[in-house]
Backbone bond lengths (Angstrom), bond angles and torsions (degrees), N, CA, C in turn:
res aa  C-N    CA-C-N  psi(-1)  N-CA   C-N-CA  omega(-1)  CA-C   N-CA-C  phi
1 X - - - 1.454 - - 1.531 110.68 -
2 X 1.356 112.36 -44.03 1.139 113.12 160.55 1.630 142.97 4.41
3 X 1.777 74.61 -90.23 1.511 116.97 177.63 1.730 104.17 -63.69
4 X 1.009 132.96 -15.58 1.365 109.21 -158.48 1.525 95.85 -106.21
5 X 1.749 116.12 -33.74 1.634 112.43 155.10 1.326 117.95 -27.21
6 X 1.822 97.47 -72.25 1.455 109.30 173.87 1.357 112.39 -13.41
7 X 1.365 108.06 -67.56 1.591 125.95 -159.53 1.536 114.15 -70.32
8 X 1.605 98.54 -34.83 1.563 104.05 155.95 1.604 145.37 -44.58
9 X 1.771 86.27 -48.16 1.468 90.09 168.89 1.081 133.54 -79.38
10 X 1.747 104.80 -34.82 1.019 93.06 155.38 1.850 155.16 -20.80
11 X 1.364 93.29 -61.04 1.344 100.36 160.07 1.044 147.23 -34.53
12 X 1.586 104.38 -55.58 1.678 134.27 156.22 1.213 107.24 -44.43
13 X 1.331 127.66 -66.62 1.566 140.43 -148.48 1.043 119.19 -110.95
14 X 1.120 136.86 61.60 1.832 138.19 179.56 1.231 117.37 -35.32
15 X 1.189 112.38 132.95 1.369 112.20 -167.17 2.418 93.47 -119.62
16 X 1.548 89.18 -175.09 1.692 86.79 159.36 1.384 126.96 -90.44
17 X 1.422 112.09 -3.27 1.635 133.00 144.32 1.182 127.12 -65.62
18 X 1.633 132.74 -42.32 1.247 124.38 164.84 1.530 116.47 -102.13
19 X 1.285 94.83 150.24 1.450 115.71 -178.14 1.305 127.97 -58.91
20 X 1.244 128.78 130.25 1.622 122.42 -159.98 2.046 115.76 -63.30
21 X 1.957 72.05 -44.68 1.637 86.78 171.35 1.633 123.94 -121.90
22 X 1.243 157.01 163.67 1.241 119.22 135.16 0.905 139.92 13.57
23 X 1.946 104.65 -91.14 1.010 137.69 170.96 1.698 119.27 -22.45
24 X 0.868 104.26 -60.06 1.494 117.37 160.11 1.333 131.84 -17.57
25 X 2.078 109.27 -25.73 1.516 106.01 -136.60 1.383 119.77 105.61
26 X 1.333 95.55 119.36 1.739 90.38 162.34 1.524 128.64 -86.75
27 X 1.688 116.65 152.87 1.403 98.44 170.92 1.357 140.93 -21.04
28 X 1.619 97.43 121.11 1.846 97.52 -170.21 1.763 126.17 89.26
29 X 1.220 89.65 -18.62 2.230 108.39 -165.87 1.707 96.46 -126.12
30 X 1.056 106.02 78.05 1.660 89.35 169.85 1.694 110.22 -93.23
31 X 1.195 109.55 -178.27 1.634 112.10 -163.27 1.279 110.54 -94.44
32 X 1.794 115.78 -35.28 1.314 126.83 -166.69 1.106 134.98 -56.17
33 X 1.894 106.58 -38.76 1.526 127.07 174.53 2.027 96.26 -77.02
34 X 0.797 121.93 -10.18 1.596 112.83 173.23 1.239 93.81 -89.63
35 X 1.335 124.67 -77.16 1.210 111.87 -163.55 1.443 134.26 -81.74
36 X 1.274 119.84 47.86 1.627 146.04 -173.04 1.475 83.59 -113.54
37 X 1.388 122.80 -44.18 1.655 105.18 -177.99 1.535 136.11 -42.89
38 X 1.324 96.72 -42.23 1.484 120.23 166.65 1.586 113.58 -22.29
39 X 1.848 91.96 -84.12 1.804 103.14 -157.86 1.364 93.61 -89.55
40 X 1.939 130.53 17.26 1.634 113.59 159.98 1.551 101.82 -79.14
41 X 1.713 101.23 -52.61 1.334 104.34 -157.73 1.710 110.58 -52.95
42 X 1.559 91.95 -47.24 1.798 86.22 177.37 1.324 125.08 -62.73
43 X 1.439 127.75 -16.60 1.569 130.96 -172.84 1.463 92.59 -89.49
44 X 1.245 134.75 -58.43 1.561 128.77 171.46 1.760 117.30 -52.02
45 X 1.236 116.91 -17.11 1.585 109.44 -177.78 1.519 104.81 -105.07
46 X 1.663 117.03 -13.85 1.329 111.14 146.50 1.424 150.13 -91.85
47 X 1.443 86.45 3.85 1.310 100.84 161.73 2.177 117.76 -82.67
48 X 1.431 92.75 -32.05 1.382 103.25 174.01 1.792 113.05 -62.87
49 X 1.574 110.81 -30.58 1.464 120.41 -167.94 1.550 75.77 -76.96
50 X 1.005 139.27 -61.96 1.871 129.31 -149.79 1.414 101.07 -60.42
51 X 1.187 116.44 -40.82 1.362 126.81 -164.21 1.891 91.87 -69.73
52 X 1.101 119.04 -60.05 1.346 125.57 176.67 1.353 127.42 -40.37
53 X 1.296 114.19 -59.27 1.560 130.60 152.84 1.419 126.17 -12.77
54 X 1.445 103.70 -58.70 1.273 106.76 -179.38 1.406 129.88 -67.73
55 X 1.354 111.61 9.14 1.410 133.09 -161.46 1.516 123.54 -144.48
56 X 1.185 98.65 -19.38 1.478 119.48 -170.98 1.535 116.17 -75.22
57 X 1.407 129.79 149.28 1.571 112.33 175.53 1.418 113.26 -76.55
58 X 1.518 115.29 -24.36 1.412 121.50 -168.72 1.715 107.58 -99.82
59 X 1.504 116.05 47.48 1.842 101.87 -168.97 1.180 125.52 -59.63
60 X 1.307 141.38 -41.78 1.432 126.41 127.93 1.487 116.44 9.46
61 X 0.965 118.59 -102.85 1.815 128.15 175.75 1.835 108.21 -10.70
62 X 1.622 84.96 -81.80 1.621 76.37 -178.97 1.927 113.56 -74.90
63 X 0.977 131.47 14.58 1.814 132.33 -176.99 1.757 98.89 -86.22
64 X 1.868 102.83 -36.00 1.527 104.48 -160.36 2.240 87.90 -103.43
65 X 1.142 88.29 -3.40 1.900 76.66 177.41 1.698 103.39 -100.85
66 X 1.423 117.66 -6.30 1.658 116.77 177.61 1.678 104.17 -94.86
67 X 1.078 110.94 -21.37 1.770 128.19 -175.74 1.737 86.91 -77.96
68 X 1.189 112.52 -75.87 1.621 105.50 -165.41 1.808 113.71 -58.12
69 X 1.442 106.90 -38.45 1.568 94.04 167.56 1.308 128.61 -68.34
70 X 1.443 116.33 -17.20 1.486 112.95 167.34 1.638 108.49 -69.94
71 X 1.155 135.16 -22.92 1.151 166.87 173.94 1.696 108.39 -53.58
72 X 1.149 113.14 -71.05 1.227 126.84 162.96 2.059 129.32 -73.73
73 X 1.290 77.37 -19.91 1.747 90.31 162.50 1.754 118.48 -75.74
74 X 1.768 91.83 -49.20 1.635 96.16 163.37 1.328 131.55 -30.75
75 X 1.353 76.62 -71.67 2.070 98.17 172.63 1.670 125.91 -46.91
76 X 1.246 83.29 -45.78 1.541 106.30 -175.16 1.673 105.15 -57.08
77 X 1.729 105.31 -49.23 1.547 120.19 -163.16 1.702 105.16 -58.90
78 X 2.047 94.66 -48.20 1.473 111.01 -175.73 1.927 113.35 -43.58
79 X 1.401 106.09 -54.60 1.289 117.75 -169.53 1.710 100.96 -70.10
80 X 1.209 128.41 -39.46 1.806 109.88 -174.96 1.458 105.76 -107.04
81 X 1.509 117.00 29.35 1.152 100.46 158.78 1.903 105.21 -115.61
82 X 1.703 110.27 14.18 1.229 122.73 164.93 1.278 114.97 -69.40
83 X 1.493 109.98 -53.81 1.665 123.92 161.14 1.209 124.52 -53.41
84 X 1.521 120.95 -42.04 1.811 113.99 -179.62 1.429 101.07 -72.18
85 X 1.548 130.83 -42.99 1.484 115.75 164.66 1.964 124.03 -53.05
86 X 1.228 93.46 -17.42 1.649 78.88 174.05 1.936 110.62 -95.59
87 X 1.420 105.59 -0.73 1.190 115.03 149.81 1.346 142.12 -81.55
88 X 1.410 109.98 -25.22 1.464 128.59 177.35 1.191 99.91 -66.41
89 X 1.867 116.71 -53.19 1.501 111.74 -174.64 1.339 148.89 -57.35
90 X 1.959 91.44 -8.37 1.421 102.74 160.08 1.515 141.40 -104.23
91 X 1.414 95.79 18.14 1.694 119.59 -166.87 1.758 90.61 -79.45
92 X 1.098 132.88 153.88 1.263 117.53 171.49 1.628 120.20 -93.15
93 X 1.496 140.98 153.28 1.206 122.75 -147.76 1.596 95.45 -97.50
94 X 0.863 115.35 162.52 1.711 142.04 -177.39 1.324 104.89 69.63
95 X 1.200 145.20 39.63 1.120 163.26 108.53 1.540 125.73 -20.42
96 X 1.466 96.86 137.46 1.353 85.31 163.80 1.761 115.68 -102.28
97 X 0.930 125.78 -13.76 2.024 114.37 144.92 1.734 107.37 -34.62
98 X 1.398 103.48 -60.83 1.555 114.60 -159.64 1.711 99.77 -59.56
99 X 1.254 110.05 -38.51 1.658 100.15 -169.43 1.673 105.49 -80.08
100 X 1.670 117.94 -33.30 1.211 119.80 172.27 1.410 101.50 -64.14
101 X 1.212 153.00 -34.60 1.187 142.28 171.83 1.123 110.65 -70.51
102 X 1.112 146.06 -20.13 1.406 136.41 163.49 1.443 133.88 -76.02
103 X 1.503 84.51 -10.45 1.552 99.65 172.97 1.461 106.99 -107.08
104 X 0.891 139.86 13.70 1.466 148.75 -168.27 1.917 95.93 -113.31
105 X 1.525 107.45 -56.86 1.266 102.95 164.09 1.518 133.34 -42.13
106 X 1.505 106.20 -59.85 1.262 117.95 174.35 1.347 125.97 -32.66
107 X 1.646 91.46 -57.57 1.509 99.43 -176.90 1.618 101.26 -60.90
108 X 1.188 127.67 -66.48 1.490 121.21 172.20 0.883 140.83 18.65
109 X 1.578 93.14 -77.13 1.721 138.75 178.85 1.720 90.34 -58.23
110 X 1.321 118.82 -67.52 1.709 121.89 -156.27 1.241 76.67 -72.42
111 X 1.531 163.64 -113.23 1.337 157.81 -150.31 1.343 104.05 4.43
112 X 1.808 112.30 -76.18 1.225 124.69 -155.11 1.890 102.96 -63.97
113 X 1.515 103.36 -41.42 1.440 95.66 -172.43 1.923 107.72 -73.93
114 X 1.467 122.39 -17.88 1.221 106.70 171.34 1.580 127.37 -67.26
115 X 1.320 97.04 -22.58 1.473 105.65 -173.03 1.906 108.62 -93.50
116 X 1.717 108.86 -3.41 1.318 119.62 164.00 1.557 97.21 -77.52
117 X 0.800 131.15 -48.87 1.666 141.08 179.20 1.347 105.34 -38.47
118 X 1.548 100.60 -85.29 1.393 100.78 178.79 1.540 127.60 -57.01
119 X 1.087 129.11 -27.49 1.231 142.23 166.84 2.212 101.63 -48.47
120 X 1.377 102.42 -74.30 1.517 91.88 156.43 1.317 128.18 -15.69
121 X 1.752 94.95 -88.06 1.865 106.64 -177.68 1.576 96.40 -38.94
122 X 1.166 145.43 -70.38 1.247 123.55 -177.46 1.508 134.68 -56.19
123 X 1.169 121.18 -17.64 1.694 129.55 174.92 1.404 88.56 -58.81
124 X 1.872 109.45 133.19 0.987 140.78 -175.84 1.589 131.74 67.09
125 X 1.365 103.37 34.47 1.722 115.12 -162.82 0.875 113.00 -158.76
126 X 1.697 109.03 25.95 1.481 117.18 175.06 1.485 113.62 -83.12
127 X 1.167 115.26 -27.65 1.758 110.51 -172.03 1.274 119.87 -85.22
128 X 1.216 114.11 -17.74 1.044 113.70 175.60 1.570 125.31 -91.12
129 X 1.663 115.15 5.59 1.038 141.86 -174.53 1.664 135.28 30.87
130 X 1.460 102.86 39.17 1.498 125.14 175.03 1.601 79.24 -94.74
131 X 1.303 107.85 128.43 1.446 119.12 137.13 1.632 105.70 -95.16
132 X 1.448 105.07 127.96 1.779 123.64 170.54 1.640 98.20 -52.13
133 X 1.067 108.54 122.02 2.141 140.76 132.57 1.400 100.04 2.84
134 X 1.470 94.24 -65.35 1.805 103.64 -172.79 1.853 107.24 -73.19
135 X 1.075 114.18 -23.57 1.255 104.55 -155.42 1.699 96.20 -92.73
136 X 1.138 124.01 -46.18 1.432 110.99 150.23 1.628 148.10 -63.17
137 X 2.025 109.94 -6.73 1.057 101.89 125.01 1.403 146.71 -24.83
138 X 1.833 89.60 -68.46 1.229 81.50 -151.31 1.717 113.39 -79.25
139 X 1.492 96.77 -14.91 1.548 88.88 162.38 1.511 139.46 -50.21
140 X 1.522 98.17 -32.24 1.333 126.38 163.08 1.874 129.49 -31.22
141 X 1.660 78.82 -58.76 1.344 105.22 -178.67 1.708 105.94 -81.44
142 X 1.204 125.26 -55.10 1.876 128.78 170.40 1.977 92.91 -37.09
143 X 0.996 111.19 -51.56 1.719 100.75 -171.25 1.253 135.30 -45.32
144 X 1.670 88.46 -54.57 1.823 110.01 142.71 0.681 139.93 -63.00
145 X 0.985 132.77 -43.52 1.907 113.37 142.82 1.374 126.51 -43.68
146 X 1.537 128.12 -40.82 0.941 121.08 -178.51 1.894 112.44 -81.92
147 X 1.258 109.93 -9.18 1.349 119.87 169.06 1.562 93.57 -49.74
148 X 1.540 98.72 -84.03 1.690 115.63 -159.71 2.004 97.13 -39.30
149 X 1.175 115.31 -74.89 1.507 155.79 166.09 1.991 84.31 3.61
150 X 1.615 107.78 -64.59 1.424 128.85 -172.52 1.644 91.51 -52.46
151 X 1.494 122.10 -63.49 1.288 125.34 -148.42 1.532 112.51 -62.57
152 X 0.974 102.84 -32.55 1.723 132.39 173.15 1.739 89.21 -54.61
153 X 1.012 105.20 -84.85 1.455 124.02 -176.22 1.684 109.52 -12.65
154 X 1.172 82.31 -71.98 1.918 104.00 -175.64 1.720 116.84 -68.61
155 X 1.825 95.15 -23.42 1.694 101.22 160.08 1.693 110.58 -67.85
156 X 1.184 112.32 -42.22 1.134 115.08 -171.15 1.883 115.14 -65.13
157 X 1.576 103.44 -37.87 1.613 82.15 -173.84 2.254 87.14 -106.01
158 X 1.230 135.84 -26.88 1.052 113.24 -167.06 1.850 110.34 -90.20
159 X 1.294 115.29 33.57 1.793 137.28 -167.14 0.603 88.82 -166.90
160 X 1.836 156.59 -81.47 1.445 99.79 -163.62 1.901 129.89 -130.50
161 X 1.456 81.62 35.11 1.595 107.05 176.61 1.084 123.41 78.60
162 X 1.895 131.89 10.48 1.019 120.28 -173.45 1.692 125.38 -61.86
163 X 1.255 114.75 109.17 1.301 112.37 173.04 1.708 102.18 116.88
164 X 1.110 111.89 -21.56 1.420 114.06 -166.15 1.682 108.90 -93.56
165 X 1.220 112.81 142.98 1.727 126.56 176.64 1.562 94.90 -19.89
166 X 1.382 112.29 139.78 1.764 133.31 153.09 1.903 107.66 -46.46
167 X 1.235 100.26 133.34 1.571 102.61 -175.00 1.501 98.49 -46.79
168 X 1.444 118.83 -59.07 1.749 108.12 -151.05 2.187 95.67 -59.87
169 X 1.268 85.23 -30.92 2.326 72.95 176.86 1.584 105.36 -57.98
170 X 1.426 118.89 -41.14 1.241 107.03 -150.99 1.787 89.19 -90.64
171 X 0.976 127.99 18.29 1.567 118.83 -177.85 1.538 92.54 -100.90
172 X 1.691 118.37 -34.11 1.348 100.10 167.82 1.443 144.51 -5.55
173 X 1.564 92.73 -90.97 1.668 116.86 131.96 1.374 118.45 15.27
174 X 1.281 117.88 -41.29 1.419 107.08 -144.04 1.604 104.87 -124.85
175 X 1.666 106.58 -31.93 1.221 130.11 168.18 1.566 115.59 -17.58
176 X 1.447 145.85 151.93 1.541 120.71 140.48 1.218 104.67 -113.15
C-alpha cells in the first residue's frame, strides 16, 4: 500500500527522479544519457577521420566523412540536449544538482557551438581533402570540454540521482 501512494505522489509532485514529461523517459529510463551517444560517438570518430586524413591515400574521403559526422553530431547534440532540459526542469532550483546542471549545459552549448565553428572553417575544403590545423584543434578542444561537461553529467545522475529510480525502489534490488 505503501508503494503505490509512493507512486501516487509521485505523479503529483515531480521530483529530480521523476520525469517532467513522458517524453522525457519513463521512471528510472530517461532518454538523454542514451541519446548523448549519438553526437559523442560522431564528434570522437571525426576527430579520428581528421587524424586519418592526413595520412590516408584517399583525404578527401575521410575530410568529407569528419565534415558529415560533425554534422550528425550537431543534430544529434540539438535533439538530447532537448531531453537533458526536460531533466534540468525537475532538479529543484538553488541546488546544488541545479547549479551542476547548469554547468553541464553550458559546457554543451560551448561544445556544440565549437564544433559549429569548426564545421564552418571547413565548409568549402572538402575536395581537396586538407582538413585545417585549426579545425581539428578545435575539435580537440570541444572534446574537452565535453570530457569535463560528461563528468558533471554522470556526477549529476550517479551522486545525486537526477533522473534515476527513488532510493527505497532501488533498495529493492538489493533485498534477498
Amino acid at each position: 500500500m505503501a508503494t503505490s501512494t509512493h507512486h501516487a505522489e509521485r505523479r503529483t509532485a515531480p521530483d529530480a527522479k521523476t520525469p517532467l514529461t513522458p517524453v522525457a523517459g519513463p521512471y528510472g529510463h530517461p532518454f538523454h544519457p542514451l541519446l548523448v551517444t549519438v553526437p559523442i560517438g560522431a564528434w570522437i570518430s571525426s576527430l579520428v577521420f581528421d587524424i586519418v586524413s592526413h595520412s590516408a591515400d584517399e583525404k578527401a574521403v575521410f575530410a568529407k566523412g569528419a565534415y558529415w559526422l560533425i554534422v550528425i553530431g550537431i543534430v544529434g547534440a540539438a535533439v538530447a540536449a532537448l531531453f537533458g532540459l526536460l531533466d534540468l526542469l525537475t532538479i529543484p532550483r538553488g541546488t546544488q544538482a541545479f547549479r551542476n546542471g547548469l554547468t553541464h549545459m553550458t559546457l554543451n552549448v560551448i561544445v556544440l557551438a565549437i564544433f559549429a565553428v569548426s564545421l564552418a572553417v571547413r565548409h568549402g575544403r572538402l575536395d581537396d581533402g586538407r582538413v585545417p590545423g585549426g579545425a581539428t584543434a578545435l575539435s580537440v578542444i570541444a572534446l574537452l570540454l565535453l570530457s569535463v561537461s560528461g563528468w558533471i553529467g554522470g556526477k549529476l545522475t550517479y551522486r545525486y540521482g537526477v533522473r534515476v529510480a527513488a532510493e527505497s525502489d532501488q533498495a529493492r534490488g538489493f533485498t534477498r
